[in-house]
C-alpha positions in Angstrom: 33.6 26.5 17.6 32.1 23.2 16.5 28.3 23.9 16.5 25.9 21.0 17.4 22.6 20.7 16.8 20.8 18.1 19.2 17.5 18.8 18.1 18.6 16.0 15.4 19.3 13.3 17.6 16.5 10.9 19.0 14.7 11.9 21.8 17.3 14.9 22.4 14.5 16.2 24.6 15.8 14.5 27.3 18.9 16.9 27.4 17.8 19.8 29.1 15.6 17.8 31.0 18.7 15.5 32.4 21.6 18.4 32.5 19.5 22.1 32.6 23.1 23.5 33.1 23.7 23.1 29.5 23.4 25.9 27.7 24.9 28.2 25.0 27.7 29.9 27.0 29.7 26.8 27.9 32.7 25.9 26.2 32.8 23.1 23.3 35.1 20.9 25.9 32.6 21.2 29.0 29.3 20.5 26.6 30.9 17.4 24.8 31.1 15.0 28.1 27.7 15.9 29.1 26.3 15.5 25.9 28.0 12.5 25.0 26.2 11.3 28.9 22.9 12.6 27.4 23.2 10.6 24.3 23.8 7.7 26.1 21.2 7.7 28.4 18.5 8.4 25.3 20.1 5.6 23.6 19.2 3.3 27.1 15.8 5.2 27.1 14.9 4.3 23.8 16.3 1.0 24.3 14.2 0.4 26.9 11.2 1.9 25.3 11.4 -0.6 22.1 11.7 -3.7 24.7 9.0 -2.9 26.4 7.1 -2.8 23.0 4.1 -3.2 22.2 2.6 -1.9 25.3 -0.9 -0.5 24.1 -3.2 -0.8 21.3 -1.6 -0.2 17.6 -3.4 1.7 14.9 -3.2 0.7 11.6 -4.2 3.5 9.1 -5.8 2.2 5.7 -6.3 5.1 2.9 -9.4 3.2 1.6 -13.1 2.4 2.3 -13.7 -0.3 4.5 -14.6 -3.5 2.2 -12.6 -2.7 -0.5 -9.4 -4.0 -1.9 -7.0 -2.6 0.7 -9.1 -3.1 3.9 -10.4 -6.7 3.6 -6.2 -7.8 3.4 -5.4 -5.3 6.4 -8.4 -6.7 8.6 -7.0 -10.4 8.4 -3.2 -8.9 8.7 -4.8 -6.8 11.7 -6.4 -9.9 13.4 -3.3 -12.2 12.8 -0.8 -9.7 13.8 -2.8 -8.8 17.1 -2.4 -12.8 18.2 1.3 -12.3 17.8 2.3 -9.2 19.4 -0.6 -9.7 21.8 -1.9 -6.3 21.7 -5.0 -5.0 19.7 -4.4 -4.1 16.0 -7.1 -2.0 15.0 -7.7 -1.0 11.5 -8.5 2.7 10.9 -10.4 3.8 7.6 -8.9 7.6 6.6 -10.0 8.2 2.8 -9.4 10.2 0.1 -7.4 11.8 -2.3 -6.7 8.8 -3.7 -4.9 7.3 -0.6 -3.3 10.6 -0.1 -5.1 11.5 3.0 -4.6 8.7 5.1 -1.0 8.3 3.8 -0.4 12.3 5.3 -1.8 11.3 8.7 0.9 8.3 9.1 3.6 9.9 7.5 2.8 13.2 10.6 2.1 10.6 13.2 4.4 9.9 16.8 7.3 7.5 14.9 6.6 4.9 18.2 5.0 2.1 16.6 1.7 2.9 17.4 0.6 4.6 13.8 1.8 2.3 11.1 -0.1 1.8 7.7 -1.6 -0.6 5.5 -1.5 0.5 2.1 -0.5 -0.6 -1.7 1.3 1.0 -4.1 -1.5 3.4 -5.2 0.0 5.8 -2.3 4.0 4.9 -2.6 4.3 4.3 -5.9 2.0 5.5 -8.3 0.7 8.7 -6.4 3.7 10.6 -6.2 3.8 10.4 -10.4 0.6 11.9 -10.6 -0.1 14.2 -8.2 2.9 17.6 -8.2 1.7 18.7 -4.5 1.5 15.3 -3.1 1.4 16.2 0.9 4.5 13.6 1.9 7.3 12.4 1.1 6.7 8.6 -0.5 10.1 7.7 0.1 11.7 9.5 3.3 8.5 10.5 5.2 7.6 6.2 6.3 10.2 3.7 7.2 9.1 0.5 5.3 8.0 -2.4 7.2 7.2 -5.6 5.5 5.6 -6.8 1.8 2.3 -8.8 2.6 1.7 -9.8 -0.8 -0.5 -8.4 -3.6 -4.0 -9.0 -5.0 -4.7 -10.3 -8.0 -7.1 -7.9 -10.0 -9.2 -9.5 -12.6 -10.6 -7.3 -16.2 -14.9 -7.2 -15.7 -17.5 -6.3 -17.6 -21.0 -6.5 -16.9 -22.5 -9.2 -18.1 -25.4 -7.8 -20.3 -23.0 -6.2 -23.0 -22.3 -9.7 -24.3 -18.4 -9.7 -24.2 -16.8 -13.1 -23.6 -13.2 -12.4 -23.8 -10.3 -9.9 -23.6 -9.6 -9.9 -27.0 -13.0 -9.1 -27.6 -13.7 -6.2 -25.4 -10.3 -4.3 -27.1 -11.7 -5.2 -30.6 -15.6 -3.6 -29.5 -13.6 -0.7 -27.8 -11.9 -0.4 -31.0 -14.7 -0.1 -32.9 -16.8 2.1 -30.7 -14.2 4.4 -29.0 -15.0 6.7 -25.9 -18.4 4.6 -25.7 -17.1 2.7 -22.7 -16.9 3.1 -19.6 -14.9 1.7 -16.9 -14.8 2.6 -12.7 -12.1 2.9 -10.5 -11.6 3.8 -7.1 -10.4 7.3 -7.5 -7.9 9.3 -9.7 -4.8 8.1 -9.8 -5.5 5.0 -8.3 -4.3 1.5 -9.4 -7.9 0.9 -10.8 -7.4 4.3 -13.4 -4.0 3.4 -13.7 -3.5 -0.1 -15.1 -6.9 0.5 -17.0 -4.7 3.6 -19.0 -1.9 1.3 -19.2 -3.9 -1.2 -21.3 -5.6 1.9 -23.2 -2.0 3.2 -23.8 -0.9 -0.3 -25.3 -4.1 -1.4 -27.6 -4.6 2.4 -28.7 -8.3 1.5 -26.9 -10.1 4.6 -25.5 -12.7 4.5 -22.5 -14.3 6.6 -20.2 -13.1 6.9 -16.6 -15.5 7.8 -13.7 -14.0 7.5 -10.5 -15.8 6.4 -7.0 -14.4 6.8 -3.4 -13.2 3.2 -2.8 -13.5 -0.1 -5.2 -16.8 -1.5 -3.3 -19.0 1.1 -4.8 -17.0 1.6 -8.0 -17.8 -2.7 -8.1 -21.1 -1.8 -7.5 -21.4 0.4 -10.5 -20.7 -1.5 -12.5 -22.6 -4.7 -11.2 -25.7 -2.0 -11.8 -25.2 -1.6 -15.1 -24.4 2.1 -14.5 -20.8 1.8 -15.5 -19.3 -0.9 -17.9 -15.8 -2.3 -16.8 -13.4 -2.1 -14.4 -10.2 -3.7 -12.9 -11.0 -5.2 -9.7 -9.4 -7.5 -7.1 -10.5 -11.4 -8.1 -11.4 -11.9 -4.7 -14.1 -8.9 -4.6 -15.0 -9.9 -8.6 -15.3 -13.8 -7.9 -19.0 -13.5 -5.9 -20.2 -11.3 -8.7 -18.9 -13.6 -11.2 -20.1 -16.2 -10.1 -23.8 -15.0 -9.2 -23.5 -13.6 -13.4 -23.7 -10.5 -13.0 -20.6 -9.4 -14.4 -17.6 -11.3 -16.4 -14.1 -11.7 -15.9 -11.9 -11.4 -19.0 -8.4 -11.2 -17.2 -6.3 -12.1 -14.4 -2.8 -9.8 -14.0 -0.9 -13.0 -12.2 1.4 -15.2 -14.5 0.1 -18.2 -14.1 -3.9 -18.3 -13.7 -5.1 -17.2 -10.1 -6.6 -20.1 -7.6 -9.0 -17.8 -6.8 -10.6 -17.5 -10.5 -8.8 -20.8 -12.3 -11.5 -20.4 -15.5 -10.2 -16.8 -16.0 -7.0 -16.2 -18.3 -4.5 -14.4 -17.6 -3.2 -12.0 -20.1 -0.6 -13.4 -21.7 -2.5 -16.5 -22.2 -4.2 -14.1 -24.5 -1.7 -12.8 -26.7 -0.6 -9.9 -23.9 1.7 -9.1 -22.3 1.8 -6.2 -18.8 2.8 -6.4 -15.7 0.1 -5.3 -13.5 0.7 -6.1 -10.2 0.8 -3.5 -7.3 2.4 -4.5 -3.6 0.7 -4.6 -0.5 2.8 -3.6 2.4 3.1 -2.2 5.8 4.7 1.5 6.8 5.8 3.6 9.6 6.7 6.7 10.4 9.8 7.8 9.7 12.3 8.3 12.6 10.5 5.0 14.1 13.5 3.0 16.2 14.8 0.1 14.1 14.1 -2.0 17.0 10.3 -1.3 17.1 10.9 -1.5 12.9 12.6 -4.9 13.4 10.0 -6.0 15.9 7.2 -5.3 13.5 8.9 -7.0 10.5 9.3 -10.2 12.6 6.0 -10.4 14.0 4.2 -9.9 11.0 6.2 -12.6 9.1 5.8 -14.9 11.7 2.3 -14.2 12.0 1.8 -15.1 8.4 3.6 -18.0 8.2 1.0 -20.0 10.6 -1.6 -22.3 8.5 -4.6 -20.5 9.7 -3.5 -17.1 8.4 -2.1 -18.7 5.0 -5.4 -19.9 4.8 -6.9 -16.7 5.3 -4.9 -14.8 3.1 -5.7 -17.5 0.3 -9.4 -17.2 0.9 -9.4 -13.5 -0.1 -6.8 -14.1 -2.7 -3.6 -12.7 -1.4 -0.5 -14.0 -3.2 2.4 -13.4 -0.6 5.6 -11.9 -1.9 8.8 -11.8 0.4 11.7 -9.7 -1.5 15.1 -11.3 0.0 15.4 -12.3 3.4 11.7 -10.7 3.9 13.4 -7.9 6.2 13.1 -4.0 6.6 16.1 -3.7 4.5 14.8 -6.0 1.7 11.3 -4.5 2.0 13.1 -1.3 1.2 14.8 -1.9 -2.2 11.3 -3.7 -3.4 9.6 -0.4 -2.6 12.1 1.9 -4.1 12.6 -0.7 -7.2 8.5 -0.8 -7.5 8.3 3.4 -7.3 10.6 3.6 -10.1 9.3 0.9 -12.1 6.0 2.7 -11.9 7.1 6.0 -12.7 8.6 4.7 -15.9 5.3 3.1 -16.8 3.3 6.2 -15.9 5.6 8.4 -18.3 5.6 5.9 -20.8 1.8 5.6 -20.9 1.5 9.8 -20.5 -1.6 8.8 -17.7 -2.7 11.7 -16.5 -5.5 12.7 -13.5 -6.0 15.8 -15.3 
């Protein structure tokens, strides 16, 4: 006898709920019609549930400190998103663990729309090369959503160690190895990473000391307590421009609007591809309806001047892989997780 296990199928607690005379004594040929009934109706239930969505307030989990990198982005995606779906977006700060904790909560959460995340590719990417007990699933515990765009991160150093150029802090590294320092916000995070990336190319060697979240670990080094760091432009540009600190390098190909006196690496005889996504998740088992819904609204939410505005102020470059959809969104991530892996073995990084 055929066994069937309905504990796999969407909301297959409506079963015993709609027929309590199913149970484990009836024949294959007397369960299949009702069950086939039962499938139906959850197919209308659901249905009906992602029409009537967005009913209620939606949370949306960032892994980061509030004024860094990650948060500043998902407060103007929050704000623009809630006009469009006409509900409240509100952005939730859950840290540590380099994104790990806050990527746990989302990937454990109800898969009804209600929990999605903001995050980069720290978490989904880069994380689960790191980390052997990494508490999710990067790829098959979240249903990607949408690409926002990423964030150009410039090379700084403070200003009061007299370096002027990229080529000139690797040639003072060089020369003084392990006498540098240079902050991130947390192990195994994009800041440690594309730092050891650049170690790993120009045989450079520097010191890594690690902060909860890239405000403070900016802060350090505007201080004077640490020396470098890679930063997003937009949270480097004030600081810059105030001369407290100086920015060497931009990651983007051609020089960023944000920072147009900067060069960008290759300009300077480099060559690395830096750049980390910045993207919305759910749950996995969320409805593709309440998926497609999401995907739609947040696209069209950015396409309106005001947010493209927004998202130019604070230095978001949009990206839209293919057609911009869940399925597009999908290949980018699993594309970017491998690309990243290969780059993390190649450079041996370790959080160790």
């Amino acid at each position: 006898m055929m066994i069937i296990e309905l504990r796999r199928w969407p909301l297959s607690w409506l079963i015993p709920i709609l027929f309590p005379q199913i149970n484990d004594t009836w024949s294959e040929t007397m369960r299949t019609p009702m069950i086939a009934i039962g499938l139906v109706a959850c197919t209308v239930f659901g249905s009906v549930q992602a029409a009537a969505y967005p009913n209620r307030p939606i949370k949306m989990v960032v892994a980061w400190a509030a004024g860094g990198g990650t948060d500043i982005p998902a407060r103007v995606v929050a704000d623009h998103l809630s006009k469009q779906l006409k509900v409240p977006v509100i952005v939730e700060n859950r840290t540590g663990a380099s994104g790990m904790i806050g990527s746990e909560y989302v990937a454990r959460a109800a898969p009804d729309g209600y929990t999605i995340q903001y995050t980069v590719a720290d978490s989904h990417s880069v994380d689960p090369h790191l980390f052997p007990n990494i508490p999710y699933d990067a790829r098959h515990d979240f249903v990607p959503v949408a690409i926002i765009g990423y964030n150009p991160t410039v090379l700084i150093v403070n200003s009061h160690l007299g370096i002027e150029t990229f080529p000139d802090f690797i040639r003072y590294a060089k020369a003084h190895p392990n006498k540098l320092t240079f902050s991130s916000w947390g192990l195994g995070s994009g800041g440690q990473v594309r730092m050891a990336v650049i170690m790993n190319e120009t045989g450079i060697k520097l010191r890594h000391i690690p902060f909860k979240g890239s405000a403070p670990a900016l802060q350090a080094v505007v201080g004077g307590h640490v020396d470098s760091m890679i930063v997003p432009a937009s949270m480097a540009k004030p600081q810059a421009d105030a001369g407290r600190v100086k920015m060497l390098a931009v990651d983007t190909q051609q020089r960023a609007d944000l920072a147009p006196g900067v060069k960008t690496y290759a300009e300077q005889g480099y060559s690395y591809n830096l750049r980390f996504w910045q993207g919305i998740l759910a749950p996995k088992n969320t409805p593709q309806a309440i998926v497609d819904t999401l995907n739609k609204a947040i696209n069209a939410s950015l396409s309106t001047p005001q947010a493209k505005a927004d998202l130019h102020r604070i230095g978001i470059i949009r990206l839209s892989p293919g057609d911009g959809g869940p399925a597009a969104t999908k290949a980018y991530m699993d594309e970017e997780y491998v690309r990243w892996g290969k780059v993390i073995k190649a450079a041996k990084i370790s959080v160790q």
